[in-house]
C-alpha positions in Angstrom: -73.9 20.4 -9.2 -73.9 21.6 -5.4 -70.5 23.7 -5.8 -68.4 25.8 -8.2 -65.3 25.7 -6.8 -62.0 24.3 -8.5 -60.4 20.9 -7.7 -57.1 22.1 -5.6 -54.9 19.1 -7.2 -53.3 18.6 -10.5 -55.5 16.4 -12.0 -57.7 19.0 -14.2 -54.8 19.8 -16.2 -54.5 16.4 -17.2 -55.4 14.7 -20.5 -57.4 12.3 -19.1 -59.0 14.3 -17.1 -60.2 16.4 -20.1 -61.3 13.4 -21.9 -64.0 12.8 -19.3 -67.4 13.9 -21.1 -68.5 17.3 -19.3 -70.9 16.4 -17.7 -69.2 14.1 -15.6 -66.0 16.1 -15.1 -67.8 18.7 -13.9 -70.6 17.1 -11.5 -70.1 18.1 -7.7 -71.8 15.3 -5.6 -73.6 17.4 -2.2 -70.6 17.7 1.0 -71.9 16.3 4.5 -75.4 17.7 5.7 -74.1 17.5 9.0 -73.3 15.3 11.7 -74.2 11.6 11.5 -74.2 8.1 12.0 -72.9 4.8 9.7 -71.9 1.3 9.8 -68.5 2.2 7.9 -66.6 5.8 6.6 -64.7 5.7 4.2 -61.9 8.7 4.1 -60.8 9.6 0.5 -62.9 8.7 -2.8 -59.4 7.4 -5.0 -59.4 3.4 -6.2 -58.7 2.8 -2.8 -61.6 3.9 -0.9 -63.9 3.2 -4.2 -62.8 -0.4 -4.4 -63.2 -0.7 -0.7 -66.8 0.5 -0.5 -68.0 -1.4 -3.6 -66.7 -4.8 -2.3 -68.4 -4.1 1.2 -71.4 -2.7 -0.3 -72.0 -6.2 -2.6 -70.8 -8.5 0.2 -73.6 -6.6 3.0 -75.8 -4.4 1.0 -77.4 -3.1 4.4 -74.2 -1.7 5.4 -74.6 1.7 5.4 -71.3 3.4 4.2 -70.2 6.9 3.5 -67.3 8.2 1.5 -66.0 11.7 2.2 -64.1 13.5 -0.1 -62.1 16.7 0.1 -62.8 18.0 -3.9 -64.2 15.4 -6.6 -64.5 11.4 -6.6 -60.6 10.7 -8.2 -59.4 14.2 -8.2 -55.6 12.4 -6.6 -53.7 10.4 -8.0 -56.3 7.9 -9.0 -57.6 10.2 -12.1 -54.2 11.5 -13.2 -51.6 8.7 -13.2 -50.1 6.7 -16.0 -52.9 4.7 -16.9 -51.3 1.2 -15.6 -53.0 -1.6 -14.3 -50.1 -4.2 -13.0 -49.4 -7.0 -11.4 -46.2 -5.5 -10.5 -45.0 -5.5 -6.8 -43.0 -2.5 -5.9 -40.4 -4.8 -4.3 -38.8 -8.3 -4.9 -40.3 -11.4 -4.2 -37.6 -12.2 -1.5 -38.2 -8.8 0.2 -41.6 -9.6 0.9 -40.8 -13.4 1.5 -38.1 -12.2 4.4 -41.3 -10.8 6.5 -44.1 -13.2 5.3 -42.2 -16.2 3.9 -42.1 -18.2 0.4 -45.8 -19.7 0.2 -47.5 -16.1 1.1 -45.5 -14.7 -1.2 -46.4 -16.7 -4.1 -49.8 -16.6 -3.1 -50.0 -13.1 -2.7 -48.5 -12.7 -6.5 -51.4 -15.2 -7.9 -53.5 -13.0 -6.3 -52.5 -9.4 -7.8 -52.6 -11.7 -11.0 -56.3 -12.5 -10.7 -56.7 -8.7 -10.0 -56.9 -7.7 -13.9 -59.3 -10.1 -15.2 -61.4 -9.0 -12.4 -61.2 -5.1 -13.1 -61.5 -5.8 -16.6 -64.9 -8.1 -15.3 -66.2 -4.6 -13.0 -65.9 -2.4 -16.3 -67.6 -4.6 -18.1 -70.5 -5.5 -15.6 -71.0 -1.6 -14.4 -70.9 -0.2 -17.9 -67.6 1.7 -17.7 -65.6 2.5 -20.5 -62.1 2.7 -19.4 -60.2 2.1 -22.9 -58.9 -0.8 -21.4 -56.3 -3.0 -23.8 -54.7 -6.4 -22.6 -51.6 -5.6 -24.4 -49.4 -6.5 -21.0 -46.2 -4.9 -19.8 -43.0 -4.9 -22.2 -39.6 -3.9 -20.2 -36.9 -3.2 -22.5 -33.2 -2.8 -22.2 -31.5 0.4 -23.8 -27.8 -0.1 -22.9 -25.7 -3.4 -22.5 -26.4 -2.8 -18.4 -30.1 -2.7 -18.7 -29.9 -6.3 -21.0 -27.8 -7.8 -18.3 -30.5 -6.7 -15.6 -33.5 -7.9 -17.5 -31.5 -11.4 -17.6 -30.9 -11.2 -13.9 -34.7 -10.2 -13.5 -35.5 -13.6 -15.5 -33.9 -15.6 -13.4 -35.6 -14.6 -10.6 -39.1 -14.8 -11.8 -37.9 -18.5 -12.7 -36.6 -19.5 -9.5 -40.0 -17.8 -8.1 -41.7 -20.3 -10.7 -42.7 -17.7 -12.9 -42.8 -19.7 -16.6 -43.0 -19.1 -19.8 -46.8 -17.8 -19.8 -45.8 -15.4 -17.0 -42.9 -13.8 -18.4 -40.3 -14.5 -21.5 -37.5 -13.1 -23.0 -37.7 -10.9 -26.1 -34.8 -10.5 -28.7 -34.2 -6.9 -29.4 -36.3 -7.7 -33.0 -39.3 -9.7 -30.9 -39.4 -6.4 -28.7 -39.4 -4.1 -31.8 -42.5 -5.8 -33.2 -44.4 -4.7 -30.3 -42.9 -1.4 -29.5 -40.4 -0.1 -32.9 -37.8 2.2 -30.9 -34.2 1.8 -32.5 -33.1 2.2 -28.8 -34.0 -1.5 -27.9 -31.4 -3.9 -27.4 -34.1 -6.7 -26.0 -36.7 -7.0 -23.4 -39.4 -9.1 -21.1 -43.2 -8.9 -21.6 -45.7 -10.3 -19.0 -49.2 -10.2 -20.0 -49.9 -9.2 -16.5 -50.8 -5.8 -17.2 -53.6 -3.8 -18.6 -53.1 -0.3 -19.9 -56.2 2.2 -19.5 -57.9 5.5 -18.9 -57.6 5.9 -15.2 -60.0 9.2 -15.3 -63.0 7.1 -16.9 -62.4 4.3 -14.5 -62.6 6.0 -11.3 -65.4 8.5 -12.4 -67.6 5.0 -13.2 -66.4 3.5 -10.5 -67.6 6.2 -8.2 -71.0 5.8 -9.9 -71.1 2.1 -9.9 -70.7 3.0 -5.6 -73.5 4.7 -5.8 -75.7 2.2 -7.1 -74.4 -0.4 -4.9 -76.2 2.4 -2.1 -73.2 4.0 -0.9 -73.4 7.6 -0.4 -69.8 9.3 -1.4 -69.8 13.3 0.1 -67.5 15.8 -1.7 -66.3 19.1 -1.0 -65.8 17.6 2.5 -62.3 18.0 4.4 -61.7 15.4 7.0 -59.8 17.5 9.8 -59.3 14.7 12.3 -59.6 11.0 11.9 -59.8 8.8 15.3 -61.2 4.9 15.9 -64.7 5.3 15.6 -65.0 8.9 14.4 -64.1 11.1 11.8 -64.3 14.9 12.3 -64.9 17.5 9.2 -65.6 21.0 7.9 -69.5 19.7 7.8 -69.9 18.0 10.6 -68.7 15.3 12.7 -69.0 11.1 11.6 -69.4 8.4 13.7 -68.6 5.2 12.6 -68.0 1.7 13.7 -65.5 1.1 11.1 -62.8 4.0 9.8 -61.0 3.2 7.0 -58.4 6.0 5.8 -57.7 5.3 2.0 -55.9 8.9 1.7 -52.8 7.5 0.2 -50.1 10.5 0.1 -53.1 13.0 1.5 -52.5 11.1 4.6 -49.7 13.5 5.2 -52.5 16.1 5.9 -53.7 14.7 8.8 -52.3 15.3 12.6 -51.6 11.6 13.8 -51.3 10.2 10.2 -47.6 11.9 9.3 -45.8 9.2 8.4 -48.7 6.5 7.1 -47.4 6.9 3.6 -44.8 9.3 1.9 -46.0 11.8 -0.6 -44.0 11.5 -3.4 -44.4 13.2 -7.0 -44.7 11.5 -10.7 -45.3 13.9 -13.7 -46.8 13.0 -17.1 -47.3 14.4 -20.5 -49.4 13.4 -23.8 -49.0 13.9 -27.0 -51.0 15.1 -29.8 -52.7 12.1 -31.5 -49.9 10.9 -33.6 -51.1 10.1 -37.5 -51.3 6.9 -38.9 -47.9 7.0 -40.9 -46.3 7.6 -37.6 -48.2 4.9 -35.9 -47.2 2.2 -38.7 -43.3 3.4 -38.3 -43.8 2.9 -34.4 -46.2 -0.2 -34.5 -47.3 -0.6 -30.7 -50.7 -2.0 -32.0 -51.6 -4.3 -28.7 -51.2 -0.9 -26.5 -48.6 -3.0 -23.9 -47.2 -0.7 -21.3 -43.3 0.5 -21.6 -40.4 1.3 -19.6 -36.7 0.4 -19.5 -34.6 -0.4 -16.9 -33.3 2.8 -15.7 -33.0 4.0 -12.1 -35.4 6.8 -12.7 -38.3 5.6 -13.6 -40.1 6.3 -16.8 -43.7 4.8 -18.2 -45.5 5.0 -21.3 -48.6 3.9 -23.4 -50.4 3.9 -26.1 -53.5 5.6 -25.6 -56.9 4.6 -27.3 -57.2 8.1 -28.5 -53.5 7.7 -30.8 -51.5 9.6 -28.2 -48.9 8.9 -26.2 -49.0 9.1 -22.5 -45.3 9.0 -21.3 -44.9 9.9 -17.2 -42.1 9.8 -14.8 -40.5 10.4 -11.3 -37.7 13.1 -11.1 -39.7 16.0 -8.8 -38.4 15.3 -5.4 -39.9 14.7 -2.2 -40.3 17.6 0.0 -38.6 18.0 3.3 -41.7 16.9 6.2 -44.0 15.4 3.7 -44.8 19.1 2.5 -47.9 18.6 -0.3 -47.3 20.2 -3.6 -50.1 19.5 -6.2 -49.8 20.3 -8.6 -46.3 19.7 -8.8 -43.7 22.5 -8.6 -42.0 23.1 -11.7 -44.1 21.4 -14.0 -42.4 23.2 -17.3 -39.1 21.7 -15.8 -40.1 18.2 -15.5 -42.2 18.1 -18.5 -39.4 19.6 -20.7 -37.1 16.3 -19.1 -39.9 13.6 -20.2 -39.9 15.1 -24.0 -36.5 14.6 -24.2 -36.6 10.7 -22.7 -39.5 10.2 -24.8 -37.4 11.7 -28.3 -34.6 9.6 -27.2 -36.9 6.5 -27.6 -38.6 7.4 -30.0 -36.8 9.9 -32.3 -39.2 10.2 -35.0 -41.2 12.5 -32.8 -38.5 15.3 -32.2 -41.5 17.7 -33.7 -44.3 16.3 -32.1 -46.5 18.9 -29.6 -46.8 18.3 -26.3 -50.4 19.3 -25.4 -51.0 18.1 -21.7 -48.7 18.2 -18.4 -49.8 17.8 -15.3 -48.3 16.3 -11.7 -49.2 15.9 -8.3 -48.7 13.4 -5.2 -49.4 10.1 -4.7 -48.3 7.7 -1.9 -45.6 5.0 -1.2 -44.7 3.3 2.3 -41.1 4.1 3.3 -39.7 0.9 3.3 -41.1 0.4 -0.3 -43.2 -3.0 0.5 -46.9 -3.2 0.2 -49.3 -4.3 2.7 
């Protein structure tokens, strides 16, 4: 441990976050010595950067690549969010088809699906225990509006030739038998979807980046990043390759204001729930859960019998101001009990013992890249 100083975001107060074993929640990898030299820098030690650096690192292990980190490896976003691994794309196949056209969209979708096996493949191969469960993604309706959208959304994913094995309709009893809420009026499940421990994943993926030779630096602000070189609180980096994988931190940086928005999603878990609940509720196969609602909700099983159950509702801040954790944390937390008893209203006395909040990052128009 090189430092004792706290992580500034929200991710300590998180669940998963406390179910990290101690001595890797609390290891501090050394900051920058100093100035120096490298083949590729890496700015921000979320999945992004990670990922990044372990693909690089196993395609050219002489590379040499540096990761530099402003508190702990998966201190964002990356160790605190609601624990899904999708195939999802935060926009409509058409959306993305307007800029890139029909056969790059389809191929880009076949590619996010390939995604899971592969993550599930890393875990596996690097020894990391991420409680990861295959159980897919199950979208239900709640009112007669949200059953006519999920029939719209089918129709789509068919005339994007999305089958059967891809996505398929659920009668409101088919849905129950995965997820028992007496809210459900029907849904869609694709089995594109894990649901995990984001915590244990980017912890062992930061490790596994280490093996691989790649050096990752914490306790390390990046003040200015430029092509080539990367200026810091330790020293100054020169690189032939930058890559800035801050996400909503990016906001931080002069030059970098508007890369991605910093918006805010807030979570909660439960106590572990006892088995006599568990058999009224059922969710055995640990799919991931939301409805069709404008404000978004999202929910799973955890492997520890609790339920994670997260949300937007903070707002954005006027100029990208970063608040993590997230302001009013009681308030937002107090608004995902009562979605979650609405679903679910055999848990109107069940504790609340984690909430936590903080920033991630989403492009304004809404589309990947």
């Amino acid at each position: 441990m090189c430092s004792d100083r706290p992580v500034t975001s929200g991710v300590e107060q998180s669940w998963w976050w406390s179910d990290l074993e101690p001595a890797e929640r609390d290891l501090w990898r050394a900051p920058l010595p100093g100035d120096t030299d490298v083949d590729v820098a890496i700015v921000g030690a979320g999945f992004t950067g990670l990922w990044t650096a372990y693909y690089l690192a196993r395609l050219d292990p002489s590379l040499r690549i540096i990761i530099l980190e402003r508190d702990k490896a998966g201190s964002g976003a990356s160790g605190r969010n609601g624990g899904w691994a999708s195939a999802l794309l935060p926009t409509s196949w058409g959306a993305i088809a307007r800029t890139y056209g029909r056969e790059a969209t389809l191929a880009w979708q076949r590619a996010l699906d390939r995604t899971l096996p592969e993550i599930r493949q890393v875990a596996s191969r690097e020894g990391i225990d991420a409680h990861i469960a295959d159980g897919g993604y199950l979208k239900v309706a709640t009112n007669p509006a949200q059953v006519v959208g999920l029939q719209h959304s089918l129709e789509e994913a068919r005339a994007w030739g999305r089958g059967e094995d891809d996505l398929r309709w659920l009668s409101a009893a088919q849905a129950k038998d995965l997820v028992n809420s007496p809210a459900i009026l029907a849904g869609l499940h694709t089995p594109h979807c894990l649901a995990l421990q984001p915590a244990r994943l980017v912890r062992g993926l930061a490790l596994a980046v280490e093996r691989c030779g790649v050096t990752i630096h914490e306790d390390t602000l990046v003040t200015e990043l430029t092509p080539g070189q990367l200026r810091t609180t330790r020293g100054t980096v020169r690189a032939s390759v930058v890559v800035s994988a801050l996400e909503g931190y990016a906001a931080t940086l002069a030059g970098h204001h508007r890369d991605r928005l910093p918006v805010y999603s807030t979570l909660t878990a439960t106590e572990p729930l006892p088995e006599h609940v568990w058999q009224e509720i059922g969710w055995e196969s640990r799919c991931t859960l939301n409805d069709g609602r404008r404000q978004l909700f999202y929910a799973q099983r955890t492997a520890t019998c609790r339920i994670a159950f997260g949300g937007r509702g903070a707002p954005y801040r006027y100029g990208s101001k970063i608040e993590d954790p997230v302001a009013r944390l009681d308030h937002w937390a107090a608004h995902l009990r009562r979605l979650l008893v609405r679903l679910f209203p055999q848990l109107s006395d069940v504790t609340i013992t984690h909430r936590w909040g903080g920033v991630l990052g989403v492009r304004g128009t809404g589309c990947p890249r």
